[in-house]
C-alpha atoms as one frame of an Amber mdcrd trajectory, in Angstrom:
protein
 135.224  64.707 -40.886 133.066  61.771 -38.744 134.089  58.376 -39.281 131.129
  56.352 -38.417 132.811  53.113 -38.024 135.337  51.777 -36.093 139.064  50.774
 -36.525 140.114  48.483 -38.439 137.562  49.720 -41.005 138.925  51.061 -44.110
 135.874  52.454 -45.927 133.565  54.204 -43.751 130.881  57.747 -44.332 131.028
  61.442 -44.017 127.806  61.526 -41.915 127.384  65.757 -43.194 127.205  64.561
 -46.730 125.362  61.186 -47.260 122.080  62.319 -48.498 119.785  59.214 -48.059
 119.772  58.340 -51.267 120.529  54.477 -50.779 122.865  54.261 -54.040 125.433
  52.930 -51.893 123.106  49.938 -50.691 122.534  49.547 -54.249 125.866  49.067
 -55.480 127.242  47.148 -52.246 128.026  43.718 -53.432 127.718  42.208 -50.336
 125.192  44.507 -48.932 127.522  45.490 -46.038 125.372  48.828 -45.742 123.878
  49.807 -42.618 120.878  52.362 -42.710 120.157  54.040 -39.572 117.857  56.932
 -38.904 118.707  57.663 -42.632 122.404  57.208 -42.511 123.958  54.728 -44.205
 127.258  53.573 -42.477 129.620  51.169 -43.659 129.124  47.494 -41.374 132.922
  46.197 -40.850 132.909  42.759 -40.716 130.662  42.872 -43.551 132.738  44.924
 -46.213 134.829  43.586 -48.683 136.931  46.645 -48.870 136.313  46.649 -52.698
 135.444  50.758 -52.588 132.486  50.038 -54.973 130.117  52.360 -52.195 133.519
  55.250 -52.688 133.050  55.181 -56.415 129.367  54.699 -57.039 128.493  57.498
 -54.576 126.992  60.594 -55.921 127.659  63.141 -52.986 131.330  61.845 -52.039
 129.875  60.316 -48.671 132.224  57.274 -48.689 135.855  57.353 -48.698 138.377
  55.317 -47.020 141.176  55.671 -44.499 144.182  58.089 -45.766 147.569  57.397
 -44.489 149.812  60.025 -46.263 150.506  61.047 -41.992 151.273  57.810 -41.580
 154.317  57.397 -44.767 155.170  60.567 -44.097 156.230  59.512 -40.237 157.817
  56.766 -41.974 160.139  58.498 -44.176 160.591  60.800 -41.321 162.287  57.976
 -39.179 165.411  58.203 -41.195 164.951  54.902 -42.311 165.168  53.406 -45.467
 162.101  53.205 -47.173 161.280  51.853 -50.615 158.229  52.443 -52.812 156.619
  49.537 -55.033 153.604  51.334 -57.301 151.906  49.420 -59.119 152.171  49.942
 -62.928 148.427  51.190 -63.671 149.630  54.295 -63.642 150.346  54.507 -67.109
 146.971  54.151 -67.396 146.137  57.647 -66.707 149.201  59.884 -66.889 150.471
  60.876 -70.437 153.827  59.195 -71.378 155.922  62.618 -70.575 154.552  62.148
 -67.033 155.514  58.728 -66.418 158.873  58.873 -67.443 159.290  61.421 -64.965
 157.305  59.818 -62.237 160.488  57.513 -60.525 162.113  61.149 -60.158 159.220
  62.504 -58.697 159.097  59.859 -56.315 162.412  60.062 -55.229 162.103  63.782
 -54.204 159.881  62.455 -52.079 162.643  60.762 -50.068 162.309  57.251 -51.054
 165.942  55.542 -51.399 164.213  52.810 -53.852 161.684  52.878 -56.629 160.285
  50.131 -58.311 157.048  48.662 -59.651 154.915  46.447 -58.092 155.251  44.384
 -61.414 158.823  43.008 -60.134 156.779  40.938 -57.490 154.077  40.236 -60.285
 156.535  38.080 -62.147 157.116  35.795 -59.356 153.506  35.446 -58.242 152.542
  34.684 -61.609 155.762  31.892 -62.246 154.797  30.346 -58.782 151.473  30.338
 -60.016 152.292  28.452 -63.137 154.919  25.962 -61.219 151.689  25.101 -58.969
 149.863  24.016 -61.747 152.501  22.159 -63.813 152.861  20.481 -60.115 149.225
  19.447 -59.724 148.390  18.029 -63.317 145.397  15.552 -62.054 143.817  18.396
 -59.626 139.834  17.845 -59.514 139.254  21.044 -58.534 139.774  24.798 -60.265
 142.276  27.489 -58.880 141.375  30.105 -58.363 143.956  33.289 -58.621 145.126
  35.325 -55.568 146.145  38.813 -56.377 142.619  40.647 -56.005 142.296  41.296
 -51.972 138.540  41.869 -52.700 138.008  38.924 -54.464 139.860  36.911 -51.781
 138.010  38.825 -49.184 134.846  38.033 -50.731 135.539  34.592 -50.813 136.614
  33.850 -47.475 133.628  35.669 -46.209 130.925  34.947 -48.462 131.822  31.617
 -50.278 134.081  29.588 -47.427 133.567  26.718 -49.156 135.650  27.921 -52.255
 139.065  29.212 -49.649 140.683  25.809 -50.517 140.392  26.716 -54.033 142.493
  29.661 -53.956 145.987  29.629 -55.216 147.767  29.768 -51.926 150.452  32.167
 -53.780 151.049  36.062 -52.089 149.886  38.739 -54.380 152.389  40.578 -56.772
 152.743  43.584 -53.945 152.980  41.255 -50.966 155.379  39.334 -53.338 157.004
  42.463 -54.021 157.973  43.385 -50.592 159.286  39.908 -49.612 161.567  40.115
 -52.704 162.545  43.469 -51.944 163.064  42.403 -48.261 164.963  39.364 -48.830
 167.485  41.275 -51.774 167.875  44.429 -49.548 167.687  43.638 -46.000 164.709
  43.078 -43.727 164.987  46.672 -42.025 163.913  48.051 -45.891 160.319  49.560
 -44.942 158.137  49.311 -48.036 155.297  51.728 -49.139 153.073  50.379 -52.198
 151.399  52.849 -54.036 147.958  51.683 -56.322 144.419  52.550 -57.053 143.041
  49.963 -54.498 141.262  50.475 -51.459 141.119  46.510 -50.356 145.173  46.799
 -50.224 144.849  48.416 -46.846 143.349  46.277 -45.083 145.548  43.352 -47.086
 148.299  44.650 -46.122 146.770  44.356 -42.062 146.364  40.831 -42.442 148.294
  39.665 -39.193 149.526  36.530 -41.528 151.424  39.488 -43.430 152.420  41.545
 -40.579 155.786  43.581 -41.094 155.627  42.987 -45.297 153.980  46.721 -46.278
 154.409  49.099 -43.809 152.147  51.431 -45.378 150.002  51.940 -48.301 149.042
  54.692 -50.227 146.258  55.518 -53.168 147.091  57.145 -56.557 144.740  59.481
 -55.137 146.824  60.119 -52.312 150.064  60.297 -53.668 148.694  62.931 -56.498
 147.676  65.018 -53.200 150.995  64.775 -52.086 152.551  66.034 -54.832 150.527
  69.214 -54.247 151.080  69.666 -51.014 155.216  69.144 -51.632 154.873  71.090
 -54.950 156.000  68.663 -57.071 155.883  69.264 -60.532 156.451  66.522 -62.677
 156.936  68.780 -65.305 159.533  70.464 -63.666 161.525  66.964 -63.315 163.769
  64.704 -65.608 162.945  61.768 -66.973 164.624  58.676 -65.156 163.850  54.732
 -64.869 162.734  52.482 -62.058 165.655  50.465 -60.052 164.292  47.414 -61.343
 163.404  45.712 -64.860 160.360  43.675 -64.487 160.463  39.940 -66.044 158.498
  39.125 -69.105 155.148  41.295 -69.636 154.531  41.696 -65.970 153.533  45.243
 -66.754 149.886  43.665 -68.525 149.126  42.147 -64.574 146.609  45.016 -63.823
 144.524  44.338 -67.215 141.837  41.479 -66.841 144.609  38.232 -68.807 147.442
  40.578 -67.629 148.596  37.582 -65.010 147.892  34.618 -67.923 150.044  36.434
 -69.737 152.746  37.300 -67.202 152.429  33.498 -66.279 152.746  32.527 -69.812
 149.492  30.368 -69.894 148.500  29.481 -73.086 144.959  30.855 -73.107 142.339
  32.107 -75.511 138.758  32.950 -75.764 137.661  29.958 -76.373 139.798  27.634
 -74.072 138.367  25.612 -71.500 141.501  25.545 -69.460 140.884  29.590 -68.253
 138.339  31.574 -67.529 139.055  35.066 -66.890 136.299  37.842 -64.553 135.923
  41.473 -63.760 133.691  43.402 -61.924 131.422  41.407 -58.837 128.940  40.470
 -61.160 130.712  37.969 -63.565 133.166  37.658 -60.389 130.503  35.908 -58.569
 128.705  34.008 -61.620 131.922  32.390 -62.537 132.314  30.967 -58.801 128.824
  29.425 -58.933 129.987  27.761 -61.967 130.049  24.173 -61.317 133.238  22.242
 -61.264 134.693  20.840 -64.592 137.959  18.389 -64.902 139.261  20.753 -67.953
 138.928  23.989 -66.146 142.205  24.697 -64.238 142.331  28.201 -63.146 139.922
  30.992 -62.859 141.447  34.611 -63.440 139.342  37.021 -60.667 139.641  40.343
 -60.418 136.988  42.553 -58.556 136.920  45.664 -60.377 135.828  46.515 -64.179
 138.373  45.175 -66.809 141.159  44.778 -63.581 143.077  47.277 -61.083 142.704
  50.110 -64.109 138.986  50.596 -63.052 140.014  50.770 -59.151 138.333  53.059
 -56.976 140.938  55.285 -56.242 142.501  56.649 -59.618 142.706  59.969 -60.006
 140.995  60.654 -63.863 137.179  60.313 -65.133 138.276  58.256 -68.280 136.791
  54.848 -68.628 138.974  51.288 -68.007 138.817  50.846 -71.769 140.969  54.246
 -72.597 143.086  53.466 -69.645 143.923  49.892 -71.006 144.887  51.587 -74.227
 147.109  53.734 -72.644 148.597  50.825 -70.012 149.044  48.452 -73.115 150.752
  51.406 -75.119 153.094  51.837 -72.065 154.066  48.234 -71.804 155.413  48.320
 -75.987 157.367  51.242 -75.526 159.416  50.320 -72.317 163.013  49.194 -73.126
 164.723  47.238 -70.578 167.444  49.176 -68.242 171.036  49.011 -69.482 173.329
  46.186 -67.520 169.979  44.807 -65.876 169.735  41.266 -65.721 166.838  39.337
 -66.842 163.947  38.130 -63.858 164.298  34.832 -62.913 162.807  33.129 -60.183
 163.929  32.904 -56.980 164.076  29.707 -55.355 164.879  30.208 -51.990 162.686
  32.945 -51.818 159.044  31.781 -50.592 156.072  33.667 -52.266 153.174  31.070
 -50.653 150.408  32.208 -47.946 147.273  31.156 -46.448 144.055  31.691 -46.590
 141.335  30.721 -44.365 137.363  30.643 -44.449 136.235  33.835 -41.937 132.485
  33.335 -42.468 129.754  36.178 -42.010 128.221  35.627 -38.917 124.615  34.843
 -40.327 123.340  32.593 -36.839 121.019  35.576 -36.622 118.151  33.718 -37.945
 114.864  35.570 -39.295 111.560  33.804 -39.029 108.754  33.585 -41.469 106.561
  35.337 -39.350 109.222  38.490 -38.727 109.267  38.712 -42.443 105.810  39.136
 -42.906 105.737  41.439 -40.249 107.640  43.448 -42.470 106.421  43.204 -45.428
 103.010  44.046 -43.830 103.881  47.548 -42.485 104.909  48.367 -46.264 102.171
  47.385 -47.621 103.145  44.066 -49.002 102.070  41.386 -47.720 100.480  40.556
 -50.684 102.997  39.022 -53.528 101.433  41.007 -56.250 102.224  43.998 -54.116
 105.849  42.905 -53.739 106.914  45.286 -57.282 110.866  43.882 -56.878 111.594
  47.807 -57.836 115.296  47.861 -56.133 114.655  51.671 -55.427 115.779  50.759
 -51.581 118.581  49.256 -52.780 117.283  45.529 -52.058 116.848  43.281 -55.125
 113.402  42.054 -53.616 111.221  43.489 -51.034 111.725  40.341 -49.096 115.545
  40.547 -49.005 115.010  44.501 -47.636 112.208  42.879 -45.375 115.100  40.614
 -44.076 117.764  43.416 -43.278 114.895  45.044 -41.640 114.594  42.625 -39.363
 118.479  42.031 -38.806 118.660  45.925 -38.149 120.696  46.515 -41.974 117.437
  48.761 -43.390 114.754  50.583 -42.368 111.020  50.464 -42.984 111.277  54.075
 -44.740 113.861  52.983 -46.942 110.679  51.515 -49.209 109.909  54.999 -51.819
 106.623  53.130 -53.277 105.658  52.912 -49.975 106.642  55.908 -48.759 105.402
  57.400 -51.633 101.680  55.812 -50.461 102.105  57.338 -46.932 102.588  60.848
 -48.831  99.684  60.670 -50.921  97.741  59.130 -48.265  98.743  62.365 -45.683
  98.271  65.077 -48.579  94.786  63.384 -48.612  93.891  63.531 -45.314  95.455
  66.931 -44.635  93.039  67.956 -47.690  90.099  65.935 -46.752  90.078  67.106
 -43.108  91.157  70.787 -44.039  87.957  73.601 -42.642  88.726  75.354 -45.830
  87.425  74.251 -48.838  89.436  73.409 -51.824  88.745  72.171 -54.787  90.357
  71.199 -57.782  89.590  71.916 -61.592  91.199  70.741 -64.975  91.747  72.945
 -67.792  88.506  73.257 -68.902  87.571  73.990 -65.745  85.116  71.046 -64.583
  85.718  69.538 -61.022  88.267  67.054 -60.732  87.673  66.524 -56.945  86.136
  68.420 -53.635  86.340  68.358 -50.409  84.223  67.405 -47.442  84.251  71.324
 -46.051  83.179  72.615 -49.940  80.804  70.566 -49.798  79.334  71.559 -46.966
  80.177  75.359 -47.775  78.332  75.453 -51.338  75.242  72.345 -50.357  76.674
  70.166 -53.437  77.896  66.275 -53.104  79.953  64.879 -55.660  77.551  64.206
 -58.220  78.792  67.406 -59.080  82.216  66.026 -60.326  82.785  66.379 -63.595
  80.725  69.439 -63.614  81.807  73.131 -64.829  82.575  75.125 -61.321  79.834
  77.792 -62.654  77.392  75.772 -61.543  78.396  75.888 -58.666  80.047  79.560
 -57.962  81.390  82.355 -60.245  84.124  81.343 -62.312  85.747  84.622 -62.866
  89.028  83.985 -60.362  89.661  80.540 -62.929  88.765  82.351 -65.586  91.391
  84.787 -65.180  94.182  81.842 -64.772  92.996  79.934 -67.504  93.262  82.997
 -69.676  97.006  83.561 -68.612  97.067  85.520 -65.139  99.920  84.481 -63.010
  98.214  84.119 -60.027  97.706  83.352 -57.492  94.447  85.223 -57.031  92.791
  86.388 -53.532  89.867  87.991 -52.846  86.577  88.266 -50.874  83.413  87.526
 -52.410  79.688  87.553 -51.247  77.574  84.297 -51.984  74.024  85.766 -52.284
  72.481  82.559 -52.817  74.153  80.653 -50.245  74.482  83.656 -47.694  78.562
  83.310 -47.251  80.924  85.501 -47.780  84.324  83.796 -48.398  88.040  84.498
 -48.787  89.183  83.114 -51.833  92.318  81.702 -53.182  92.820  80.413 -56.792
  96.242  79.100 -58.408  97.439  77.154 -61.431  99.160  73.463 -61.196 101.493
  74.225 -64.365 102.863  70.743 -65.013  99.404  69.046 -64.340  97.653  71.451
 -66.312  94.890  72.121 -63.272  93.201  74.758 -61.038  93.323  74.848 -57.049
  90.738  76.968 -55.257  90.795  77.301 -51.392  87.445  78.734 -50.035  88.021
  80.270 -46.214  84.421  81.026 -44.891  84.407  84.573 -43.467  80.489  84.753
 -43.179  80.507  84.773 -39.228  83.552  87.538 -39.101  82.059  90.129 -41.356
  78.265  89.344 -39.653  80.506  90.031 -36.474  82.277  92.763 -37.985  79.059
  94.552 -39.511  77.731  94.012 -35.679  80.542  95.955 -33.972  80.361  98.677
 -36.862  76.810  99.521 -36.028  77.398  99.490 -32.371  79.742 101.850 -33.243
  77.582 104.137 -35.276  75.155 103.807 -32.821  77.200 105.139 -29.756  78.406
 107.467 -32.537  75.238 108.651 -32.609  74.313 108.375 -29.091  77.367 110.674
 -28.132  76.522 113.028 -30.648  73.073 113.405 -28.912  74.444 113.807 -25.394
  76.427 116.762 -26.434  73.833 118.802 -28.506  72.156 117.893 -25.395  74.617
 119.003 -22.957  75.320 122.657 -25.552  71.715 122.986 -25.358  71.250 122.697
 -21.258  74.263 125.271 -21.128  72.394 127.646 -23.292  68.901 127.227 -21.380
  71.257 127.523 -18.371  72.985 130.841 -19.513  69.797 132.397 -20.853  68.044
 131.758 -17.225  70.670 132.970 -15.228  71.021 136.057 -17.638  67.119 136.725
 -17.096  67.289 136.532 -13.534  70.296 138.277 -13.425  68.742 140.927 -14.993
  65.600 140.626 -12.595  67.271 140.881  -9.359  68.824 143.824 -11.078  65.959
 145.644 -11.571  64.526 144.877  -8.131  67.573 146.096  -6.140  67.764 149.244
  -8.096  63.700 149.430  -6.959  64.739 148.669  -3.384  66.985 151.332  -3.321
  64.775 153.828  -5.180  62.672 153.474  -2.183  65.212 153.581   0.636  66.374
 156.909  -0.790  61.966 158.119  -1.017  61.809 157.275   2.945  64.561 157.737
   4.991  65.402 155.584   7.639  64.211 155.678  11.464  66.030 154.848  14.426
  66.444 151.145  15.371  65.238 151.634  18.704  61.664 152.867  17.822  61.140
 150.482  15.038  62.349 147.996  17.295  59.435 149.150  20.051  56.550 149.120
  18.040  56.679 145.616  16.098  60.288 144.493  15.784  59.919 145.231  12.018
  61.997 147.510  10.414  60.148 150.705   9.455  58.202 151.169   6.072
């Protein structure tokens, strides 16, 4: 798999299955999406870590950094190692397979097993100590347990970090309990269904706290890969009891009520958030004297709609389940009830780590932009979102800070489409034309035109006017088609290849016209040349037969001659005999008669 960011990134894409759909830019609250020669890669020190991009995507193109290797190295080591999982796991495993989970986890190999709702207590009792401390406070607090929210605020609203409660979350609270009570060489895995605990836990304020963390996602793999069956496993309890309604931390009011804030609806004392949307609205509310504390958590209805939970069942059906889990726990035998811990500090820090955003865009680059889609004109500007952009001059922007690109625009892209089928079909030597279903002539182009002397004041027109309908006929009256042949064109002298073919959806008729006058004139040329030597060949040899037989019939005649006059010549040599050389030559050299 290709990670197409760099460490310390948690989140990043599998390059071989993002599918440039931009759903990820669309569900990025932060837009912390890079597109890139249509990839879309996950920009670091833009991301929140809140895995919104891992569970929105269609294809399974985002994911984040796995570290079973990592625990697994850990446990490895021979040292002890304790496990803190946080108690939304009752939220999707049936009650037979939670009471067997601590066993499951200890075949694992790890010596302790509690939940992360031990630390959740004290977070939420140091919460409620800070306000009883600061009654007259002018401004709201705002609650520390959601890494994404806290990431989001430090990055994107700096001038809300003072607001936050400066309290550790319940699993960084967690390990420094479980540190403190069982020495500080105890190395401490948390197990959840958030992504932004990774990078949490990297913080360098918190370095040494979790030396690992792990997904419900994860660990469920692990079981496979270990064969663990929880079925196969007894039922045992946590090593800890957690103090009063801890359990109820993960639900949206879970830390009110673990806090025991007196809080309703309709008080003006709370106000409680889930999911980016109301998470950000309720920060841009202004400030009010009666408002003390604002609940935040990042994720639908709290950590039970986290990214990383194994099950397709919706945060309402796992806060039934978590709730129903919560009733039916009874505390441990001989274990003491929670109370704080006062010389145990569960305080941190948190400090504004702005977005660079010095990268300033000018007026004039943003036009720029907008003009090479198309939309430089504000009526033009449709606000569709399809990029992923809430306005075409916010995806004009990250085009011009290198976040989008041009292409990304579909309505414009869409244009460029129609606008190349047009020319392609416009500047295409064949002629095509295009009917409806009664079979008048919805548009034609230049080279028909030209082909069959018409203009377009033939639009509208039935294509019989023009050529023989039979080829549309035939579609229109069910043939599959396509259709090919070759037709002659008396009246225009042409002779044409032609192609017809239904548009099914659009209920029309395509027609391509390929001129083939010139090849069959040339064709019809070459066959008569061929005739013609055909015939000139055929000439020469009757010739040629009848020489031989003049020929023959001579040479048989005078044959027959020279025959005759030999046997004459000798007829007379044998009449007159012969005298003697030497007389015949004496008297005149001739030889004797």
């Amino acid at each position: 798999m290709q990670r197409t960011d760099t460490p310390p990134s948690v989140v990043f894409t599998n390059q071989a299955k993002c599918r440039d759909c931009y759903r990820c830019v669309r569900v990025c609250p932060v837009k912390a999406i890079r597109v890139q020669d249509g990839q879309a890669s996950v920009h670091p020190k833009r991301c929140l870590s809140c895995g919104t991009c891992i569970r929105e995507c269609p294809q399974g193109a985002k994911t984040y950094r796995r570290d079973l290797d990592k625990v697994r190295g850990i446990l490895a080591t021979n040292k002890r190692v304790a496990v803190s999982i946080a108690p939304s796991f009752a939220g999707f495993l049936l009650d037979w397979e939670w009471r067997r989970l601590p066993s499951a986890l200890r075949k694992l190999g790890f010596c302790r097993v509690e939940e992360t709702a031990v630390g959740a207590w004290h977070a939420a009792h140091t919460l409620k100590k800070k306000l009883e401390n600061s009654p007259n406070r002018h401004t709201t607090l705002i609650e520390s347990s959601c890494p994404a929210v806290v990431n989001y605020i430090e990055r994107y609203r700096p001038d809300r970090v003072p607001d936050i409660a400066p309290i550790l979350s319940p699993m960084l609270s967690h390990a420094r309990l479980l540190k403190e009570l069982h020495g500080p060489d105890l190395a401490i895995v948390f197990i959840g269904p958030c992504v932004a605990k990774k990078s949490e836990a990297e913080r360098p304020e918190h370095e040494g706290l979790v030396a690992a963390v792990l997904t419900f996602e994860e660990l469920f793999d692990w079981f496979r890969e270990e064969n663990v069956d929880l079925a196969q496993l007894e039922e045992s309890a946590f090593d800890a009891e957690p103090g009063h309604d801890a359990r109820y931390y993960p639900l949206l009011g879970g830390c009110l009520e673990t806090a025991e804030i007196a809080s309703d609806k309709l008080s003006d004392r709370v106000l409680s958030a889930s999911g980016f949307d109301e998470v950000r609205e309720v920060l841009q509310t202004p400030q009010d004297p009666h408002l003390e504390l604002i609940e935040a958590l990042f994720c639908p209805e709290g950590c039970i709609g986290g990214p990383a939970i194994p099950s397709d069942g919706n945060p309402f059906e796992r806060r039934l389940r978590l709730i129903q889990y919560v009733r039916q726990q009874t505390p441990i035998p001989g274990q003491p009830p929670a109370a704080p811990c006062e010389n145990i500090s569960f305080t941190a820090r948190f400090h504004p780590k702005p977005v660079d955003e010095s990268q300033t865009v000018s007026e004039l680059a943003i036009r720029q932009a907008l003009e090479r889609t198309g939309k430089i004109d504000p009526e033009n500007q449709l606000n569709c979102g399809a990029c992923g952009y809430p306005t075409c001059r916010d995806k004009a922007i990250a085009v011009c800070l290198g976040l989008a690109e041009v292409e990304m625009c579909l309505p414009y892209m869409r244009r460029l489409a129609e606008r190349r089928t047009d020319r392609i079909i416009e500047t295409s030597p064949n002629g095509i034309v295009m009917l409806n279903e009664r079979l008048e002539i919805l548009s034609m182009n230049a080279a028909f035109r030209k082909l069959f002397y018409c203009s377009n004041a033939l639009l509208g027109k039935h294509i019989s006017q023009i050529v023989d309908p039979e080829m549309f006929e035939r579609l229109a009256a069910g043939s599959e088609g396509p259709i090919e042949a070759t037709v002659k064109h008396d009246s225009y002298q042409r002779i044409c290849h032609q192609i017809a073919y239904r548009l099914p959806q659009d209920q029309q008729f395509v027609g391509i016209f390929i001129n083939v006058t010139e090849t069959r004139k040339n064709q019809e040329e070459l066959e008569a040349l061929r005739n013609e030597a055909l015939r000139q060949a055929h000439e020469l040899l009757e010739h040629q037969i009848q020489m031989a037989q003049e020929m023959t019939r001579f040479l048989g005649e005078n044959t027959a001659r020279g025959e005759e006059l030999v046997e004459n010549l000798m007829t007379l040599v044998r009449q007159n005999p012969s005298t003697p050389n030497s007389e015949a030559g004496h008297t005149h050299g001739l030889p004797p008669r």
